[in-house]
Each structure stands twice: as structure tokens, then as C-alpha cells.
N, C-alpha and C positions, 0 to 999 in steps of 0.2 A: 774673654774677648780682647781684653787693652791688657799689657802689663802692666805690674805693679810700679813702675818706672813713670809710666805715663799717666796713669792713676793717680799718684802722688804730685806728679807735676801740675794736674787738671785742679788739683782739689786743690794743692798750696796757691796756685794764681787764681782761683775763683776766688776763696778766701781773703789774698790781699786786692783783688778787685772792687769787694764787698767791704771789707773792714776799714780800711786805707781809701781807697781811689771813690767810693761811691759817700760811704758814711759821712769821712771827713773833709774831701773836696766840694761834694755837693753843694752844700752852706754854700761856700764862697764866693763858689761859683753863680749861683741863682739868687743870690743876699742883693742884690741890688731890685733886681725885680721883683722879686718877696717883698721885701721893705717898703718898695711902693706899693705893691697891691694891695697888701696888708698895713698899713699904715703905723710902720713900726716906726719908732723915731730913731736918729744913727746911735744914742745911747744902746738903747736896748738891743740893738742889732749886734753891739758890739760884747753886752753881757754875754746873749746868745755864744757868740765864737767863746766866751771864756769862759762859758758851762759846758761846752765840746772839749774845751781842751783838761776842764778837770774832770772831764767823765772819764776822757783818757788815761788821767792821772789814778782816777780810782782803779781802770780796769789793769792795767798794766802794776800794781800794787797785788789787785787780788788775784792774777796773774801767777805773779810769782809767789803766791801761796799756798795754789792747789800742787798735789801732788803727778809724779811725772808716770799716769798709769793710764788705765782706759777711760778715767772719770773724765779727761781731758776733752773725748769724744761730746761729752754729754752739754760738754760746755760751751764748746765749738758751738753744737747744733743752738743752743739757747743764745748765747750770743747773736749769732746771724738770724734768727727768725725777730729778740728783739731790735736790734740795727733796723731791721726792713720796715716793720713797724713804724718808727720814731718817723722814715720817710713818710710814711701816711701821715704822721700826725701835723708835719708839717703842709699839707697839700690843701688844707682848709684854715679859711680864716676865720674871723671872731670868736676865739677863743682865749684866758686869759694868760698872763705874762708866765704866770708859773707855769701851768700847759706846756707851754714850747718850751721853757728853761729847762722843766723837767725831761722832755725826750730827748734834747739836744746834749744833756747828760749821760742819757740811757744810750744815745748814740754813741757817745766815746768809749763810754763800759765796752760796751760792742767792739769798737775798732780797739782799744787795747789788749781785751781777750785775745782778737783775732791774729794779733800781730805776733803775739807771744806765742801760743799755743798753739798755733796750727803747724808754724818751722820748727818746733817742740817736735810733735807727731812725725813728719815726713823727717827730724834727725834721729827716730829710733824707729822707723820701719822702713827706710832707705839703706841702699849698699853705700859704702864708704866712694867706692868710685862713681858715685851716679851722684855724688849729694851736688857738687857742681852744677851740673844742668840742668837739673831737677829745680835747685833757690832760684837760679836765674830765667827760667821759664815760671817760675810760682812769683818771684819778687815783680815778672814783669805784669801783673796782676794789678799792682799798683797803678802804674801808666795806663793799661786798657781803661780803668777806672775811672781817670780822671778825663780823660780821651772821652768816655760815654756821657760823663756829665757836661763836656764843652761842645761837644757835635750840632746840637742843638738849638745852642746859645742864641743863634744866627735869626732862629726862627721863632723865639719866645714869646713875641708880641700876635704871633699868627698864632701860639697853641696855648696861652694863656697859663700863669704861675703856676696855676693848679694841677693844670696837664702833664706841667713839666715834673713837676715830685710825683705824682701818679706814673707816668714813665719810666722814670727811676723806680718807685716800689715796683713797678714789673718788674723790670730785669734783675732787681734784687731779689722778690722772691722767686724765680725764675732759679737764680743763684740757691738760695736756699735750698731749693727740691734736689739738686746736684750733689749738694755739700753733701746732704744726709744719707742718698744715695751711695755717694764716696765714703762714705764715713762707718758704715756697718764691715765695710772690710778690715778696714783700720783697728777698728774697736777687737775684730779678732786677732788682730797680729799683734795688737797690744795687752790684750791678754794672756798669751802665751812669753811676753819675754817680762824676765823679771826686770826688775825696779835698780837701776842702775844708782852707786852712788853718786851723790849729790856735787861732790869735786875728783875730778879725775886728774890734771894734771895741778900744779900750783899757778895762783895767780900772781902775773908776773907785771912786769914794766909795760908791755906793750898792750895789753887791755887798760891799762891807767891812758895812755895815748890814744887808745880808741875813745875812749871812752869821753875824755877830754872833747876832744873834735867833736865828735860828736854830738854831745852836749850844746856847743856852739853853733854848731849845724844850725839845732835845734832853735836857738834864740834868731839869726842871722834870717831864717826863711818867714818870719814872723812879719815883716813888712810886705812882701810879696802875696802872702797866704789871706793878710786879714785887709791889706790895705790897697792892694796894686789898685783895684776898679776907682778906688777913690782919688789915687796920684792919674791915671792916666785920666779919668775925666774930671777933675779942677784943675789940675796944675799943666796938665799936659794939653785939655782942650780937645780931647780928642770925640772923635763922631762915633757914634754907634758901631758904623763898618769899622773902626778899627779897633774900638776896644774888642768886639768878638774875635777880630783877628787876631790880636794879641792872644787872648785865651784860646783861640783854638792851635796859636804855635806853640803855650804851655802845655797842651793836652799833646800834641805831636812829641813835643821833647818830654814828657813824661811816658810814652810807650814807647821809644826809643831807650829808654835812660839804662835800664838793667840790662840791656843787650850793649849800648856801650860798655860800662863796666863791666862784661864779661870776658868781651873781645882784647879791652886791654890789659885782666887781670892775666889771662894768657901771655901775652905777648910779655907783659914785663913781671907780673906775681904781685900776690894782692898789695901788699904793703904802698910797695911804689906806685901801682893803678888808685890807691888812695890818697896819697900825696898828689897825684895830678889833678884828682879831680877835685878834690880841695882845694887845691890853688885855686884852677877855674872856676870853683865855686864864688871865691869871694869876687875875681872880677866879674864875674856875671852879676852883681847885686851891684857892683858899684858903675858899673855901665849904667842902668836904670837912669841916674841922675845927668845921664849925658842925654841931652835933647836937641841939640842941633842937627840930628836928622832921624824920620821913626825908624830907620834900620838901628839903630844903637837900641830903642825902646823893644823893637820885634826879636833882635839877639837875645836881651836879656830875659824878655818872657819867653823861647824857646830853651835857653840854656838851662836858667835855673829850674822850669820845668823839667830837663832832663839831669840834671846834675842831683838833684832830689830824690829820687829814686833809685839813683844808680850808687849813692852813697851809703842807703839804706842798706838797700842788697850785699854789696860787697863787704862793708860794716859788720852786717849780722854775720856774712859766711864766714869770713875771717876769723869773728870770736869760734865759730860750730868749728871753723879745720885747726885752730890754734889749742883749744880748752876741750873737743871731744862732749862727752857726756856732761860736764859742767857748762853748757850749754844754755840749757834752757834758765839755770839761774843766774847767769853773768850777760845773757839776753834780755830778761827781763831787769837786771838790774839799769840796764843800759838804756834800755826802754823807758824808765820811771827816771831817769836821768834826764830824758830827753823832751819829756810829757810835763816834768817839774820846769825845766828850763824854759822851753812854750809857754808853759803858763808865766811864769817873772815875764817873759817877754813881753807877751801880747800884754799884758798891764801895766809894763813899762812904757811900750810905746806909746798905748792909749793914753797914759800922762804926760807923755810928751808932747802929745797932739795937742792936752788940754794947756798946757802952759806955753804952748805957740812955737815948737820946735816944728819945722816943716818937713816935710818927705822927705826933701835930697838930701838931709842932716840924719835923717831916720835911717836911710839907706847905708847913709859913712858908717856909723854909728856900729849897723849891722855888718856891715862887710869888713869892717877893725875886729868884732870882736870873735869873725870867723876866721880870719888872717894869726892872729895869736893862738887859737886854735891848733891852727894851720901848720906854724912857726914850732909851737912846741912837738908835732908830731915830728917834724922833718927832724928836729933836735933830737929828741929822744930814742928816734930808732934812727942815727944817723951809723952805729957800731952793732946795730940786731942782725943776729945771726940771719941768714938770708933762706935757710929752710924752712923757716916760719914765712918765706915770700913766695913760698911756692904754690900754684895752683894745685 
């Protein structure tokens, strides 16, 4: 009925819908509201985010150590049914601290699995010419994601905390029934092709420069991810209508984001479409700390919203057209690179906060050390051959 084209495209964007947009944004998203209903104190609220990010860390580890065959399928499905779960477990209160720490672990297992392994799958049962459209209709997965979890926000004191994670397990497992559906195809196409070696081309200078940025990405969004609800209502003073505004122009520039970086990996080739949006990156983080009017506050949670995803996206495809079949492990390497760095971060900051550094320090801090980032990318592929920039 659908080609395998569209197939692939359905199941990589539920995927990072589910894995990315639902699992890891959720929290963030609803952590204010949670925390009141449930009467977490900001400590624990804050362990919570840093058992998510080393669940990440674990699953993007054990990611890259299953092998590149049809087991891949099986893990996919296990991953996303537990991800959906951890949503439940979250929808009820009076339960104790390990409880939650533990799912919100089980949750990142989940979104690392998912992140890996799924653009694993769609790079060995995709045509060479399709893989293009195919990551940026799958990566834009992420933005719908986080888009489903901020929709809402608006109206949370009318459907109650509980409501709001029951909501989300719907349509994740909603997601789930899809995946597994999509997934028994897959499992036979990847049956029949053998087991590609593990390096195809040599790894060169310009995955050390992805990989880099990257990295930094990864530390720089760690104010926005764990902290923004907390700067725009203490420091910022802001009303309810506009904190959800805020969040809901983060959800707009995150289903936006992979479709920008698409349009401009075209027009100029990815290399250079990753240089711009890295730039933009870091001023988007350092706007935040401009408050003399909320447009500067609503740029900044639209941009980096969108600039988060669209770096992801073109990031992963780059290494998939650059390295081929060495793929999936200079992906997940990239990944545990990225999950390691989140984590330093988000416990950096948290100490920062404890020893009285304030947000708009926390923000410099973040957008310096995505700028060097930044800096050594433009440097190091300033003489790269430019067929590696090709779409």
C-alpha cells in the first residue's frame, strides 16, 4: 500500500517522536507542574533530569553494542513499549523517590536506544538517494514531539498533572502499535542483507569536528532543557500566559527545525548549513539573558527550539553520507559523546546554581562554550574538500 520510502520515513519520525520529543522533552516540559502536585522539592526534581540523562547515557552505550542485524528490530520494539511505560509511571503520585528515579532512567535507555538504532535500520534498508528525505522527515519526529508535549501546557490547571502524562502515554502508545507494525517489514529486509563491515571508509578530521560541536551542542542546551521555566519565572517575573507562550514557540521551532536544516543543506551543503546553524546556535542562548523587551526572551525559546533539532538531524546525516556503513558506530559514538557531555553539564550547572552563579552567567557560560565549539569547526574544515559538502 505505502512504499518502503514512506515506510521508513513513518517509522524513523515516530520513532524520534517517541524517543527524543515525548520521552526526553516531557519531563521538562510538565516538571513544574509535577513538582507542585506531587510535592517534589527542586532538589529531587533536579536528580529526576540527571537519572534521564544517564539513562541516556546508558542506552546510547548499549546502543553501540548490539549488533547491526535484525536483533536491532527487537530492541527498537522493547525500547519504545518501555519509554511508554515510565510515562505511566510518572502520571501517579505517592510513590517513593527511587520509583520515579528508576523510570526516568528507564526512560533515557529508551530514548538512547531509539536514537541510535532506528537511523541504524532506515541506513540499511533505504536507497542511497532517498536517505536524504527520508532522516529529515524521520529527524523531524523530534519537533512533532516536543510540539505534542507543549500544546497543552496552556491548559494544565484545567486537566490536571495526571491527565497530562496519561495523554502522553496515549499517544505514545499509540506510537508503539505503529512502530511494531512498521517494524515486521523491516526485520525481513534485514534479514536478507548481510552484516556490513563495521568501517567502511577511514575516520578522518572532519568527524573529530563533528563530533567536537557537537559535544558542545550537547553541554550549551543544558540551561534551556533543565532550567529555562525556572529563569523566566524568578528572574524574568513572567505570568503563566507567557511562560506557556514561550514553550509553545519552543515546540513551533522544534517542528520547524529539521525542515530548516534541510532546505539549507540544499542550498549551500551540509558542512556550511552546519557552520550557520551553529553560529546561530550560540546567539540564540546568549539573547536569553537580554530582557529589555520579551521579544528577545520569545526569539530565543523559538530559535533554540528550532536550532536543536535541526543540528541533530543534519549532524547524524552528515556522519551516514560522509562514513557510509561505519555509521551506526561513529553515530553512536557521537551520541555517548553527547549524553556524557549533558550529563557534566546539567551537574555543572546544578553547582553552579548551588554556589550562587545566576542564569544570565549560566547562559554566557553556555553559549562560550558552544562558540569554541563553533570556532574550531569553521577552523578545521576551512581547506575540506567540498564533496564531502555535498547534499
Amino acid at each position: 500500500m505505502f512504499s518502503n520510502k514512506i515506510k521508513l520515513s513513518l517509522f524513523l519520525c515516530l520513532s524520534m517522536c517517541l524517543g527524543i520529543g515525548i520521552l526526553r522533552f516531557s519531563y521538562t516540559a510538565l516538571l513544574p507542574s509535577t513538582r507542585e502536585a506531587f510535592g517534589w522539592s527542586p532538589s529531587f526534581a533536579s536528580i529526576l533530569g540527571s537519572a534521564n540523562l544517564l539513562g541516556y547515557l546508558i542506552g546510547a552505550f548499549w546502543a553501540m553494542k548490539l549488533p547491526q542485524n535484525k536483533s536491532m528490530v527487537s530492541y527498537i520494539q522493547l525500547a519504545a513499549i518501555a519509554g511508554t511505560l515510565s510515562l505511566l509511571s510518572c502520571a501517579f503520585s505517592g510513590f517513593s523517590e527511587i520509583w520515579y528515579s528508576t523510570w526516568r532512567v528507564i526512560s533515557g535507555i529508551s530514548g538512547g536506544l531509539l536514537m541510535i538504532l532506528s537511523p541504524s535500520v532506515v541506513a540499511q534498508c533505504s536507497q542511497l538517494q532517498d536517505r536524504f528525505k527520508i532522516n529529515f522527515i524521520g529527524f523531524s519526529g523530534i519537533g512533532l514531539g516536543v510540539l505534542m508535549a507543549t500544546l497543552f501546557l496552556p491548559y494544565i490547571q484545567d486537566i490536571s498533572t495526571m491527565w497530562a502524562w496519561l495523554i502522553l502515554f496515549s499517544f505514545s502508545a499509540l506510537i508503539c502499535m505503529l512502530l511494531s507494525v512498521l517494524l515486521k517489514g523491516f526485520k525481513t529486509q534485514l534479514t536478507t542483507l548481510t552484516e556490513v563491515p563495521a568501517v567502511e571508509h577511514k575516520v578522518d578530521g572532519i568527524f573529530y569536528c563533528l563530533l567536537i560541536v557537537y559535544s558542545t551542542s550537547a553541554f550549551a542546551y543544558v540551561p534551556h532543557s533543565l532550567f529555562w521555566i525556572d529563569y523566566l519565572t524568578h528572574t524574568l517575573h513572567l505570568s503563566p500566559i507567557g511562560i506557556n507562550f514561550n514553550w509553545i514557540l519552543y515546540g513551533l521551532g522544534s517542528a520547524l527545525g529539521a525542515f530548516a536544516a534541510y532546505c539549507l543543506a540544499q542550498k549551500l551543503g551540509n558542512i556550511s548549513a552546519l557552520k550557520i546553524l551553529y553560529s546561530n546556535y550560540v546567539l540564540a542562548i546568549f539573547i536569553a539573558i537580554i530582557n529589555i523587551h520579551p521579544l528577545f526572551t520569545f526569539l530565543s525559546s523559538f530559535a533554540t527550539g528550532l536550532l536543536n533539532p535541526a543540528v541533530v538531524f543534519l549532524t547524524s546525516y552528515t556522519i551516514l553520507q560522509i562514513y557510509g556503513s561505519a555509521y551506526k558506530k561513529l553515530w553512536s559514538i557521537a551520541t555517548l559523546c553527547f549524553a556524557s557531555i549533558q550529563l557534566i553539564g546539567g551537574l555543572s550547572f546544578s553547582f553552579l546554581q548551588r554556589i550562587g552563579i545566576d542564569f544570565s552567567q549560566q547562559f554566557i557560560i553556555a553559549a562560550c562554550v558552544l562558540c569554541i565549539g563553533t570556532l574550531q569547526l569553521f577552523w578545521f574544515t576551512r581547506t575540506a574538500k567540498l564533496s564531502k559538502n555535498l547534499v
